[in-house]
Each structure stands twice: as structure tokens, then as C-alpha cells.
C-alpha positions as CSV (number, residue, x, y, z in Angstrom):
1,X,-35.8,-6.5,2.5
2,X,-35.1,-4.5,5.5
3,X,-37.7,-1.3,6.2
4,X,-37.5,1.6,4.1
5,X,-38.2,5.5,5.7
6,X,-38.5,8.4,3.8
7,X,-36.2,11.3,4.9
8,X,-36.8,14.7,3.8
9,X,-33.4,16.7,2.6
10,X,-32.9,20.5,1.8
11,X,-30.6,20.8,-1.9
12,X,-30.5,22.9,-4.7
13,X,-33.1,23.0,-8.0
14,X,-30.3,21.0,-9.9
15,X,-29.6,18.5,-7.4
16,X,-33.1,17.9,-6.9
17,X,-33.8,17.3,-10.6
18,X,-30.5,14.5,-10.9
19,X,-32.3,12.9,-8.1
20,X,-35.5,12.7,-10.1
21,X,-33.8,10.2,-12.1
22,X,-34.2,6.8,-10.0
23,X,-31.2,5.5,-11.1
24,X,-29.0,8.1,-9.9
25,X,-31.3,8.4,-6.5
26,X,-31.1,4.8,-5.9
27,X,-27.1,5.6,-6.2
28,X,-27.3,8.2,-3.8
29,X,-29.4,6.1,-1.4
30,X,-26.4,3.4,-1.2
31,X,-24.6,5.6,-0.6
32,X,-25.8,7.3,2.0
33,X,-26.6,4.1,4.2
34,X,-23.2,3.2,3.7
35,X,-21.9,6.3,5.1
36,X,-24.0,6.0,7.6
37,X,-23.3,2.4,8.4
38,X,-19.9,3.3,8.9
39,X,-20.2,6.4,11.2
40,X,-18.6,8.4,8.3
41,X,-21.3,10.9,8.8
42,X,-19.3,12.4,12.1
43,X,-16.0,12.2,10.0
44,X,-17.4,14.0,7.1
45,X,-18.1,16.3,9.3
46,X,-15.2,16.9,11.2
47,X,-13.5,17.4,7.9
48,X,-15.8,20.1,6.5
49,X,-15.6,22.0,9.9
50,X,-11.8,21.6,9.9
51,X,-11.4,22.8,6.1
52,X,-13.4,25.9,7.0
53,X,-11.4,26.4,10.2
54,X,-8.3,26.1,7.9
55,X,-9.7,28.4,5.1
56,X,-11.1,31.3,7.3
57,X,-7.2,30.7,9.6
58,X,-5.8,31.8,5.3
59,X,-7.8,34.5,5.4
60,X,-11.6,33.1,3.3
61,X,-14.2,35.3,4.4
62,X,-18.2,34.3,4.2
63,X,-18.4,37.6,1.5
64,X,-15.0,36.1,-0.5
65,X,-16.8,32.2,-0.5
66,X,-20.3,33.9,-1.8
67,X,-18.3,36.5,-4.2
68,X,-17.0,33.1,-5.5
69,X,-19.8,31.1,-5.9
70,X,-21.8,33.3,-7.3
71,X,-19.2,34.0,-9.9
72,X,-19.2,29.8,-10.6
73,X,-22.7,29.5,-10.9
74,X,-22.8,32.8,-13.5
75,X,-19.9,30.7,-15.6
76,X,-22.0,27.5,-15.4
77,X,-25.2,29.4,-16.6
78,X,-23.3,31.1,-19.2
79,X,-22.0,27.3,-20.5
80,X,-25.2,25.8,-20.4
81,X,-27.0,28.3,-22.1
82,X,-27.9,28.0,-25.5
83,X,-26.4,30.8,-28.1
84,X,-28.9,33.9,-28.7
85,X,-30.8,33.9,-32.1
């Protein structure tokens, strides 16, 4: 087996709790090295920075993108919370 390195990564409360369950990190670990393998890692980003160079060209502002996700993230609260008593 090749040598393993721990890397430490920045993601949200939610995210971090998913990869608490090692199947799903071990998932996320292949995939990851294969992206990486592949030099997909510049590519992905030159598509994210071209999508927001396309969205803020139609007019997204940083205040519309947050207005938005906040709004998601209230809806997916609201779903997963259980009903009142």
C-alpha cells in the first residue's frame, strides 16, 4: 500500500458529519486521488471560475447568491425538522 497523508479541509457541520461515516469518507478519498491523478483539479476549477464569470456577466450578484442560499438552507431546516408538539 502506497503512503497515506492526512490533509486538513475547511467544510460545513453537515459535510463534516457524512464524512464521519468511513464508508462514505473512504468514497470521498477515491475520489479525490482520482481527480487529482488526472489533473482534474485545474479543470474543475476552470469551470467553477468560468460559471461565476458567466453568472455575474447575467447579472448574479454576491448579495443575490447569499439572499439565495440562505433561503435553501431555511427550506432544508424547515424539512428536516421534526413537527412541534
Amino acid at each position: 500500500m502506497s503512503e497515506r497523508v492526512d490533509v486538513t479541509l475547511s467544510v460545513d457541520p453537515d459535510t463534516a458529519r457524512q464524512l464521519g461515516d468511513a464508508e462514505v469518507r473512504a468514497r470521498v478519498e477515491a475520489e479525490l486521488e482520482r481527480l487529482t491523478r488526472k489533473g482534474a483539479v485545474d479543470l474543475l476549477i476552470e469551470v467553477i471560475e468560468a460559471a461565476g464569470r458567466d453568472a455575474e456577466a447575467r447579472g448574479l450578484t454576491e448579495d443575490i447568491l447569499n439572499e439565495e442560499l440562505a433561503a435553501w438552507k431555511a427550506e432544508r431546516r424547515a424539512r428536516h425538522m421534526p413537527p412541534a408538539a
